[in-house]
C-alpha positions in Angstrom: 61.3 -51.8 31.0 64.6 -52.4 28.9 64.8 -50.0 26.4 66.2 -52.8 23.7 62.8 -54.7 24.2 60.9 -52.6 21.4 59.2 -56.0 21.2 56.5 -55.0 24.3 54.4 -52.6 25.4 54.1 -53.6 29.0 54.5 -57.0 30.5 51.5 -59.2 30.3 51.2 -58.9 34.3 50.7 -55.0 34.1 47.6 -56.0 32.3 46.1 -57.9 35.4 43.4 -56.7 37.9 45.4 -56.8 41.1 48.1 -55.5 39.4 46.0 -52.7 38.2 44.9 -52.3 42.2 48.2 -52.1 43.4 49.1 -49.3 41.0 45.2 -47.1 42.0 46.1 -47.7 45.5 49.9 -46.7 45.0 48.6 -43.5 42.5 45.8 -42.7 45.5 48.6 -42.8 48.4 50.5 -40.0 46.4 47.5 -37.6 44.9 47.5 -35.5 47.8 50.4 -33.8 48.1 50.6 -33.5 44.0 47.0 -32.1 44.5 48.2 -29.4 47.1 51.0 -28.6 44.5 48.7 -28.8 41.8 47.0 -26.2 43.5 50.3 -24.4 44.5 50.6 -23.8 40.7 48.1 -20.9 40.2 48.1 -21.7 36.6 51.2 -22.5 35.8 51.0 -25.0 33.9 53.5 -27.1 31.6 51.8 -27.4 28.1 52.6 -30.2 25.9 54.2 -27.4 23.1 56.4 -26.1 25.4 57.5 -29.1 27.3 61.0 -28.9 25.9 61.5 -26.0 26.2 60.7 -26.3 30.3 62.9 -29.1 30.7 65.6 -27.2 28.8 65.6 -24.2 31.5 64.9 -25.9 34.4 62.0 -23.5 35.0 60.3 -24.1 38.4 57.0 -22.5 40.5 57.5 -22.1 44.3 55.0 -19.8 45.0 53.9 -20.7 48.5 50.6 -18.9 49.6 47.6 -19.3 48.0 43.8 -19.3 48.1 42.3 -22.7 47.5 39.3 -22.3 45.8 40.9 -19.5 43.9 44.0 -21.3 42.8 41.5 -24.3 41.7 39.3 -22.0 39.4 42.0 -19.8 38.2 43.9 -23.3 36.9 40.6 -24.6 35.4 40.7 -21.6 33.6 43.9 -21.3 32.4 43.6 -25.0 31.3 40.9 -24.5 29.2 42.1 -21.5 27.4 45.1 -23.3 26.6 43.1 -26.2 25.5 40.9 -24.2 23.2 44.1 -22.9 21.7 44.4 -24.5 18.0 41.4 -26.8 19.0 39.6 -24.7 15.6 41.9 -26.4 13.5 41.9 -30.2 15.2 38.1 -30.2 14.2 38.5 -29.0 11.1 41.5 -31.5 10.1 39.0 -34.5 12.0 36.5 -33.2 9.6 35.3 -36.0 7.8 34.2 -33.9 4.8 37.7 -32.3 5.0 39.4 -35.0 4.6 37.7 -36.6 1.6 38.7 -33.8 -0.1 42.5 -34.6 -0.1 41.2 -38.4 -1.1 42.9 -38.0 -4.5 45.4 -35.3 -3.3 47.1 -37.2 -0.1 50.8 -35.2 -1.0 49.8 -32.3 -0.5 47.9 -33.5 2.9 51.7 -34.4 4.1 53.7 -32.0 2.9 50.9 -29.0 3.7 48.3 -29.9 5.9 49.8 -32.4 8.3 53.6 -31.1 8.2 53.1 -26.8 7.9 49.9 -26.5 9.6 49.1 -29.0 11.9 50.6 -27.8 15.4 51.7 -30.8 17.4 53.7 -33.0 14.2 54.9 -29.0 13.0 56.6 -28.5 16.5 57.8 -32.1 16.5 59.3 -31.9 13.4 61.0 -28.6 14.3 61.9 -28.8 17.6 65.8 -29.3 17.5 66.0 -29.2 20.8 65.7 -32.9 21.4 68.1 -34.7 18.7 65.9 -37.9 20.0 63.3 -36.6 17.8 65.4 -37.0 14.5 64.0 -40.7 14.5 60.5 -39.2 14.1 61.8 -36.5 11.4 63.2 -39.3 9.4 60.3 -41.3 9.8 57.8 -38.9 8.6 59.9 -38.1 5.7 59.9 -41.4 5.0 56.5 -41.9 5.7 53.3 -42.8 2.9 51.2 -40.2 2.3 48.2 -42.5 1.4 49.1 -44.1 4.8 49.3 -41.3 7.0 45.7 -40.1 5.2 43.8 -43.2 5.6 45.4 -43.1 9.5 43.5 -39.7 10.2 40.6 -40.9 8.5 40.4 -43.8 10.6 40.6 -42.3 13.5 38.4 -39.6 12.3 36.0 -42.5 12.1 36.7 -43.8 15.1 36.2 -40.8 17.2 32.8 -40.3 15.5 31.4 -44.1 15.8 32.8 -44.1 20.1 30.8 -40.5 20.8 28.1 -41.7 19.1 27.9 -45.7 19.9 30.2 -46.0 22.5 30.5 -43.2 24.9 28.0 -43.1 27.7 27.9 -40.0 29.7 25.8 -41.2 32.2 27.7 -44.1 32.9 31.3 -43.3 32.1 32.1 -42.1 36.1 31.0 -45.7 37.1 33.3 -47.9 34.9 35.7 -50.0 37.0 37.9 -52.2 34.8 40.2 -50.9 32.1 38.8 -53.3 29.0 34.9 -51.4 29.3 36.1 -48.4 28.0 36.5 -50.2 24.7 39.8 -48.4 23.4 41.6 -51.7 23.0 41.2 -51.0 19.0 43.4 -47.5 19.2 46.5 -50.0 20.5 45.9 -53.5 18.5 44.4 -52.3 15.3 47.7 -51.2 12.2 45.2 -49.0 10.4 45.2 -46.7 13.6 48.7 -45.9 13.5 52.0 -44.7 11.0 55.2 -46.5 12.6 57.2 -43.5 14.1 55.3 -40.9 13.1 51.4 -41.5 14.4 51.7 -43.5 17.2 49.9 -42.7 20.7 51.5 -40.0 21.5 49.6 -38.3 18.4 46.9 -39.8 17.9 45.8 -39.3 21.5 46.6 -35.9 20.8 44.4 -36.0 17.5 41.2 -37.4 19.7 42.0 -35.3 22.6 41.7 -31.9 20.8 37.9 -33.1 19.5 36.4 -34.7 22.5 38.0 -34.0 25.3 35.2 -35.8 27.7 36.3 -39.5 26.2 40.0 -39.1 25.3 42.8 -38.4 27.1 45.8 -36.7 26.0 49.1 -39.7 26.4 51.2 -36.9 26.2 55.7 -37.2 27.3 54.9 -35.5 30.0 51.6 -37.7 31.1 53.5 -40.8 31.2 56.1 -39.4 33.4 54.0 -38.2 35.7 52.2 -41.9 36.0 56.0 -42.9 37.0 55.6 -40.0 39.9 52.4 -40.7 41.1 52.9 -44.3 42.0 56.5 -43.8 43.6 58.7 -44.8 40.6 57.8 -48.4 42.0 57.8 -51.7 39.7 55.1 -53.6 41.6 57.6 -56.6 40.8 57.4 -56.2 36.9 60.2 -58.0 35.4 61.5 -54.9 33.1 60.9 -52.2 36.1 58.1 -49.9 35.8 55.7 -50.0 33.4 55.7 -46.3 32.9 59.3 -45.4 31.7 62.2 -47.4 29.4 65.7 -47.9 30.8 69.5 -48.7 29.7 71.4 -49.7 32.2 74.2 -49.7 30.0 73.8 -46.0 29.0 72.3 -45.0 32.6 68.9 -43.8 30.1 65.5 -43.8 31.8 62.6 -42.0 28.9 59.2 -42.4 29.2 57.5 -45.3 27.9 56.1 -44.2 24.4 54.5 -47.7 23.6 52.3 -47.7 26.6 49.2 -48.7 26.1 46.7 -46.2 25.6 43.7 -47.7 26.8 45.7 -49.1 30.0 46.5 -45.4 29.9 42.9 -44.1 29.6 41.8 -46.1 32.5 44.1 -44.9 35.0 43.3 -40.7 33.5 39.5 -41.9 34.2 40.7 -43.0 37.7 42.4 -39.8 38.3 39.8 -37.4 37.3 37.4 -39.3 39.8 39.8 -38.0 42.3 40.6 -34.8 40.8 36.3 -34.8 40.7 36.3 -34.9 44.7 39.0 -32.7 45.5 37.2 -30.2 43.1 33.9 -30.9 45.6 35.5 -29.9 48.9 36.6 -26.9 47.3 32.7 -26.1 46.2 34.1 -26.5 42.6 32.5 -28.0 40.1 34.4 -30.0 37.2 32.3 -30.3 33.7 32.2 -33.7 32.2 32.6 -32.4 28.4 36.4 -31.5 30.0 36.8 -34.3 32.0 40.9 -35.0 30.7 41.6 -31.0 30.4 41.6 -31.3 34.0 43.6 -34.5 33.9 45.8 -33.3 31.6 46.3 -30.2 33.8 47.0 -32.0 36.9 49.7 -34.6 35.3 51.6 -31.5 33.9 51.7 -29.8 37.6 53.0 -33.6 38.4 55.9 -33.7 35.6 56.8 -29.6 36.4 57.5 -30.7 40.2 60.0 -33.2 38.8 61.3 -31.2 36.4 65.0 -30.9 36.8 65.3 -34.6 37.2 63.0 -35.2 34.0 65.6 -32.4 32.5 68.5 -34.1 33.3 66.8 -37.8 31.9 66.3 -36.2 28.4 69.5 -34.5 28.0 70.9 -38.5 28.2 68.9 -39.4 25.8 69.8 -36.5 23.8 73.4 -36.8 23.9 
């Protein structure tokens, strides 16, 4: 995709169903050697906080022997501490009640709750590391209180009405096509997102840290990895691959940060059916309530094995 063509997500034609095939079958071809290095990892895993900070050092894992089943449960478990890290304070900032209360106080919701305390726009806004992220400072100072408020209400909302409504435990596993997860309203609806400050990066982050069984985390480093896993290939998309933004001009490739997040969802759900029976020949068993900890998990081992060249992509962009 050209990076000047802020205009699109993806093309219409990534939205198709053999299009969609072509990138499961491509993503399926690759999953087993990223699942061996998955498992390689131990439990070293690159967390979304310290992403820059990875791709800064050039930090690498080449530990070569291993137990299997050992390496899988030690990594489930290091995944899930690090997820329950600062999840307390996601639920409490989702909090419906919570939030009413700033209803006639939305300053000090920005300036206090949203830019001191909550982790993942704090780090943003103070990682200096990436001098790409001074379009997202500037945007947030920029930014309506009221707006970003009623944003995290909404999706407050939203996250309540899909568990309760929406979400089908039973059936989830079985879904096959992209539109019957019914996320389409996270990428189409305004009231869902802040221009350049919530977008789905965040807000994925948001729903992510409260039910982890429904909503993936559309994290930097989740997007590259989708670019990984199916080969860097463009599946003859006019703009390249759907996955990352180029300039050809300036020799930039980032990751795509409009992609779609259901589009997005659909292929996590895909993976984690995979992940699901790799865990079973292992005699592992993966919990449903954690289903995209596990996703998430597996698409960081996927973006560390890249690492240097992901390093040497942002420090482009950076420059």
């Amino acid at each position: 995709m050209d990076a000047s063509r802020h205009d699109i997500t993806v093309e219409n034609a990534c939205f198709k169903q053999k299009h969609i095939e072509k990138v499961l079958n491509e993503i399926s071809k690759n999953f087993e050697s990223y699942f061996y290095d998955f498992l390689k990892s131990g439990g070293h895993l690159l967390s979304d906080e310290d992403y820059d900070i990875r791709i800064s050092t050039g930090y690498n894992d080449n530990s070569v022997s291993f137990d299997v089943k050992c390496n899988l449960i030690r990594i489930i478990q290091t995944a899930l501490q690090d997820y329950e890290c600062e999840r307390e304070y996601y639920i409490n900032l989702m909090d419906k009640e919570v939030l009413a209360e700033y209803e006639y106080d939305d300053l000090t919701f920005k300036s206090k709750e949203l830019k001191d305390r909550c982790p993942v726009i704090r780090r943003t806004l103070q990682n200096r590391l990436a001098k790409s992220l001074d379009k997202f400072r500037a945007a947030f100072t920029a930014s309506s209180s009221k707006d970003l408020l009623n944003c995290v209400m909404k999706l407050s909302e939203f996250e309540r009405n899909y568990m309760n409504t929406i979400y089908n435990s039973a059936s989830y596993d079985e879904i096959v096509y992209y539109k019957d997860l019914k996320l389409s309203d996270l990428d189409e609806k305004p009231e869902y997102t802040v221009r350049g400050v919530i977008g789905g990066g965040i807000k994925s982050h948001f729903l992510y840290k409260i039910s982890p069984s429904a909503f993936p985390n559309r994290s930097r480093f989740a997007v590259w990895a989708l670019w990984y896993l199916t080969n860097k290939k463009d599946f003859g998309c006019e703009y390249g691959s759907e996955f990352i933004m180029t300039d050809l001009k300036k020799d930039i490739v980032q990751q795509n940060y409009f992609y779609p997040y259901e589009l997005f969802a659909f292929y996590a759900q895909q993976i984690y059916l995979m992940l699901k029976i790799k865990a079973e020949t292992t005699d592992v068993r993966l919990e449903e309530k954690y289903r995209y900890v596990y996703v998430d998990a597996f698409l960081s081992s996927v973006a560390q094995k890249h690492i240097y060249e992901i390093s040497e992509f942002t420090r482009r962009v950076n420059d």
